[in-house]
C-alpha positions in Angstrom: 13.8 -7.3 12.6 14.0 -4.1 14.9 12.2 -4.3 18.2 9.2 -2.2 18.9 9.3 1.2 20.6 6.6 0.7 23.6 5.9 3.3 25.9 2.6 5.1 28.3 1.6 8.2 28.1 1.9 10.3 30.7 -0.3 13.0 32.0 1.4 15.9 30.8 1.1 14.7 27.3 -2.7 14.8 27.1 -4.3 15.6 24.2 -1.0 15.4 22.7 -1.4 14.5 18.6 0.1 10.9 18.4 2.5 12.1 15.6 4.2 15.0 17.4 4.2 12.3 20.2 6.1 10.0 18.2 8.5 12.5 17.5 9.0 13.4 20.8 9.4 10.0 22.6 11.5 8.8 20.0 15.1 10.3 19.9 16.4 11.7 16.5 12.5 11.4 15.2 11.1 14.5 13.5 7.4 15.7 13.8 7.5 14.6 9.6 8.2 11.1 10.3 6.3 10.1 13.7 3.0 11.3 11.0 4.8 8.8 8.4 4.6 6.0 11.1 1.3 6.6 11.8 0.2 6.9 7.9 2.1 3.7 7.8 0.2 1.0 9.9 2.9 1.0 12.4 1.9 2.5 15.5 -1.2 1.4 17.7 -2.8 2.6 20.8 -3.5 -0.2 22.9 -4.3 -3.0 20.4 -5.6 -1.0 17.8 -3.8 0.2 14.6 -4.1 3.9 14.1 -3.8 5.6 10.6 -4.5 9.2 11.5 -1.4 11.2 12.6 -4.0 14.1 14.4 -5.6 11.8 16.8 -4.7 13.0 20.4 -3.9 10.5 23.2 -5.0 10.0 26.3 -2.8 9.5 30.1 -2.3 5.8 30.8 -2.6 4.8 27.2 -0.3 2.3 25.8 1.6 2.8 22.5 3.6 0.6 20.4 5.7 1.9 17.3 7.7 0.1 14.8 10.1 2.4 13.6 11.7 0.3 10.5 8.5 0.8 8.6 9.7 4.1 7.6 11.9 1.7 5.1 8.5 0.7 3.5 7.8 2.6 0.6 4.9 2.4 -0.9 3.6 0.5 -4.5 4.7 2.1 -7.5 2.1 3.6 -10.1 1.3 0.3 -12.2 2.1 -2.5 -9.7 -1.9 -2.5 -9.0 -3.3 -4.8 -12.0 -7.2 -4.9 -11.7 -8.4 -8.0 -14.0 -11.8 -8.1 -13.3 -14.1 -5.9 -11.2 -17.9 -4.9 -10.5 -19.5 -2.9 -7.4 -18.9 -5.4 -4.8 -15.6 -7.2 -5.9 -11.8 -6.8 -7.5 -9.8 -9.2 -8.5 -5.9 -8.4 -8.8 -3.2 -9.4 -10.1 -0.7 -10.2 -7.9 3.3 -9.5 -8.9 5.9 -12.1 -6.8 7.2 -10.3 -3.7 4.4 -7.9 -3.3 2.8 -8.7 0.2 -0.9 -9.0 0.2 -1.7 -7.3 3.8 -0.3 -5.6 6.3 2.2 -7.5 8.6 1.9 -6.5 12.2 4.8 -3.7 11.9 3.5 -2.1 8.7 0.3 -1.9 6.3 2.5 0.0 3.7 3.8 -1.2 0.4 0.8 -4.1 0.3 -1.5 -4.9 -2.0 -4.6 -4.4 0.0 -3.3 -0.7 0.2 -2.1 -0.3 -2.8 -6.0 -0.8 -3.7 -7.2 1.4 -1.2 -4.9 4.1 -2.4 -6.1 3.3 -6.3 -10.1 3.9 -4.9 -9.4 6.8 -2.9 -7.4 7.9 -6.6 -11.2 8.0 -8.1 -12.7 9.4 -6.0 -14.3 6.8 -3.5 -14.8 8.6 -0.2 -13.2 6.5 2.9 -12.4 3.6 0.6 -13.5 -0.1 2.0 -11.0 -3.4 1.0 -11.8 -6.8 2.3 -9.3 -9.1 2.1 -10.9 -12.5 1.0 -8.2 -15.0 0.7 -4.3 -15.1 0.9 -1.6 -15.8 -1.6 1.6 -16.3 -0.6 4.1 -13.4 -0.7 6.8 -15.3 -3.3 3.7 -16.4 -5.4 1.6 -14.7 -8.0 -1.6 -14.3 -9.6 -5.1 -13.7 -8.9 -6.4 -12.3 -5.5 -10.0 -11.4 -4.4 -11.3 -8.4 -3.0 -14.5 -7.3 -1.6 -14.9 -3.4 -1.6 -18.3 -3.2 0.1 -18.2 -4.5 3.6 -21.8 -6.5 2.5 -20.3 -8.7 0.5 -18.1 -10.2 2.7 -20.5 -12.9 4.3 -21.7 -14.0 1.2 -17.8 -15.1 -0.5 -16.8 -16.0 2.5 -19.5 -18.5 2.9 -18.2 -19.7 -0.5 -14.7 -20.1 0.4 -15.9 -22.0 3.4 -18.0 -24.6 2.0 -15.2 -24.6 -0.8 -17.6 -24.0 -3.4 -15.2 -21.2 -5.1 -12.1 -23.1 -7.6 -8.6 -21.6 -7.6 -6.3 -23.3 -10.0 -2.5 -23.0 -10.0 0.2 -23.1 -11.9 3.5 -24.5 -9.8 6.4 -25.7 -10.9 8.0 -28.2 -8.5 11.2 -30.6 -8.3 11.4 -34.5 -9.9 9.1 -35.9 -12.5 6.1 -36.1 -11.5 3.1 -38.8 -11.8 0.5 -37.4 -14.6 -2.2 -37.3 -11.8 -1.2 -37.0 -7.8 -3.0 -35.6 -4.9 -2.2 -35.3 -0.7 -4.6 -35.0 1.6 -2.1 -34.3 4.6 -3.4 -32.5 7.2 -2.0 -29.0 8.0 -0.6 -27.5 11.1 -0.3 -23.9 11.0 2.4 -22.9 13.4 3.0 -19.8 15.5 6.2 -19.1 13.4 4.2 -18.5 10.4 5.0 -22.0 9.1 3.3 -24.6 8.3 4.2 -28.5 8.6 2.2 -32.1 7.9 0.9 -32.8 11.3 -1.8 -36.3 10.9 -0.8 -36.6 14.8 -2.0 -33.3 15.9 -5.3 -32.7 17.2 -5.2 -29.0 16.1 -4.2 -29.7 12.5 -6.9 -29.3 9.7 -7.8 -31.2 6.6 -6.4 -30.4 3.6 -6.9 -32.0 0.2 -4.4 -30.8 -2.8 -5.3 -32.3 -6.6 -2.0 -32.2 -8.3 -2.1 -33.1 -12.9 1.3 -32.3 -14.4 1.1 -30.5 -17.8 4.8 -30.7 -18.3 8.2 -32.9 -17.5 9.9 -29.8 -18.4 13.4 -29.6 -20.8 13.9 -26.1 -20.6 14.4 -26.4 -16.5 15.9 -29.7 -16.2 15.0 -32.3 -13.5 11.4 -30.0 -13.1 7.3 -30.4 -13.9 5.3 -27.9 -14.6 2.0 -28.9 -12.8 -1.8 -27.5 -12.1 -2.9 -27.8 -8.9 -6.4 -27.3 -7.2 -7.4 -26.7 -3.9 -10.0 -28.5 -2.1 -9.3 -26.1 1.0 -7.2 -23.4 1.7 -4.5 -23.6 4.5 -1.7 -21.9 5.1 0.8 -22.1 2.4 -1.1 -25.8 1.2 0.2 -26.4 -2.0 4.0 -25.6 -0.8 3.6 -27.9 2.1 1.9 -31.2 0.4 4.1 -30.7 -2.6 7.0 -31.4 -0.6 5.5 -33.9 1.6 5.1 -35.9 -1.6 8.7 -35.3 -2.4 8.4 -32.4 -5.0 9.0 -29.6 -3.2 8.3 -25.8 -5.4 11.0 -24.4 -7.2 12.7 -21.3 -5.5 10.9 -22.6 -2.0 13.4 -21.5 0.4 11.1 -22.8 3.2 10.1 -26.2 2.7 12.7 -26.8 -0.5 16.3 -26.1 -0.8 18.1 -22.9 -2.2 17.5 -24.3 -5.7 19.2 -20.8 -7.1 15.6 -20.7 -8.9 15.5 -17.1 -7.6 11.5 -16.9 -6.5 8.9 -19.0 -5.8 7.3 -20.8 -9.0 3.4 -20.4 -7.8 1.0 -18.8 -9.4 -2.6 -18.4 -9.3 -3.8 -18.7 -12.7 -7.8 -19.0 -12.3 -10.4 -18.2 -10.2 -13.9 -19.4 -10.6 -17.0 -18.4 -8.3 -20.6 -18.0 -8.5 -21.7 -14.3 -8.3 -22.8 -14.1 -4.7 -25.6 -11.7 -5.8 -27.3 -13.2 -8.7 -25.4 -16.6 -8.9 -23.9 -16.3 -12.6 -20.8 -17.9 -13.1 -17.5 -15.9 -12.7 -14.4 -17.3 -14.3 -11.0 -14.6 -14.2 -7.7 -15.8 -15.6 -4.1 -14.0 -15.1 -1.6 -13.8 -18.0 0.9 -16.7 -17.0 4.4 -15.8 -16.7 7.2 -17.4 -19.1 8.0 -20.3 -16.2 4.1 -21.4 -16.0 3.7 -21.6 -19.7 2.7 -25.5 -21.4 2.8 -24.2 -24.8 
């Protein structure tokens, strides 16, 4: 990965647009491209993110640019799967390799822009999308989004006291026992990792239920299993799969290089209670060939 760019601005530049800025501080950068930065997450004033190419900048002000997002490109037309939807929520379908939100050097090519970019399509005016939970860039399947700011305390207060069900389809290494479950705690690390960390006083609980479906044929020496999560840590099912010995196929990160050629996770269902009225929400995705019991 590229370093940032960081640099002050200096009291000639005043009132300067950040995009002709860009262009100027940055050698071989066109006026064109500095506004592409901008409109791609990947510059910030201070700490803040900005998105608008015609804000001016003040003396003293610290900038930070990240010219490799200009590589981003944004989602093609289709990629943005809406399966279920009302005023207050979305629920997409998630392809494998499509990043949910914006990294630190970019917000481009995301999902979560991807369905900004579809509302501001019909017409909604300055475009809200709250992020509810996370799903694993590899993985695939169902993700949640708010798209009025006022719903976002009353799921998240659902995902908290773990009252909303998300079942998974994974298929994992080794025959597995018909039932199975790990309730390792997780340590989120500063790398972005995670590890099984019972010792560590800054771990969290975490409780995986694990029912295989399949000892599969067609992928020999595999199970095809459903897993649901109690709680939601960072990358849970990967990390307690392996801990119990039955790491994910394609998990380059806590498998091996299995050849399986992406990460065999999906997020198949998604069950809630409608934070507004309380009835009962249940979405399914289609299940790709790999996840199929039939």
């Amino acid at each position: 990965m590229a370093r940032p760019v960081r640099f002050r601005v200096v009291p000639h530049e005043e009132g300067v647009m950040l995009g002709q800025l860009i262009a100027r501080r940055l050698p071989g950068m066109t006026v064109e491209q500095g506004k592409e930065l901008v409109r791609a997450g990947a510059v910030y004033m201070g700490h803040l993110r900005m998105r608008v190419p015609t804000v001016r900048v003040v003396a003293g002000e610290r900038i930070t640019v990240y010219p490799q997002a200009l590589a981003d490109q944004e989602l093609p037309a289709g990629i943005i799967q809406i399966v279920w939807r009302d005023r207050d929520f979305v629920v997409l379908d998630k392809p494998a390799g499509v990043p949910v939100s914006a990294t630190r050097e970019s917000a481009r090519g995301t999902l979560s822009e991807g369905l900004r970019r579809t509302l501001a399509a019909e017409g909604v005016e300055r475009p809200y999308v709250g992020l509810v939970h996370r799903l694993d860039r590899g993985a695939s399947g169902l993700v949640l989004f708010t798209v009025r700011s006022m719903a976002n305390i009353s799921v998240h207060k659902q995902f908290t006291e773990h009252s909303i069900d998300r079942i998974y389809r994974v298929r994992v290494h080794g025959e597995t026992p018909d039932e199975f479950e790990c309730q390792a705690p997780v340590l989120e690390l500063h790398s972005g990792t995670s590890k099984i960390a019972p010792e560590s006083p800054h771990a969290r609980a975490a409780a995986t239920r694990f029912r295989r479906l399949q000892a599969s044929v067609a992928i020999a020496g595999t199970s095809l299993v459903e897993a649901t999560l109690e709680t939601g840590r960072h990358h849970q099912i990967r990390v307690h799969a392996a801990h119990l010995g039955h790491p994910v196929l394609g998990d380059l990160r806590y498998g091996r290089d299995d050849g399986a050629g992406r990460l065999h996770l999906h997020a198949a269902v998604l069950r809630m209670a409608h934070p507004q009225d309380g009835r009962p929400i249940e979405v399914a995705a289609a299940l790709p060939d790999w996840a199929r019991d039939d």
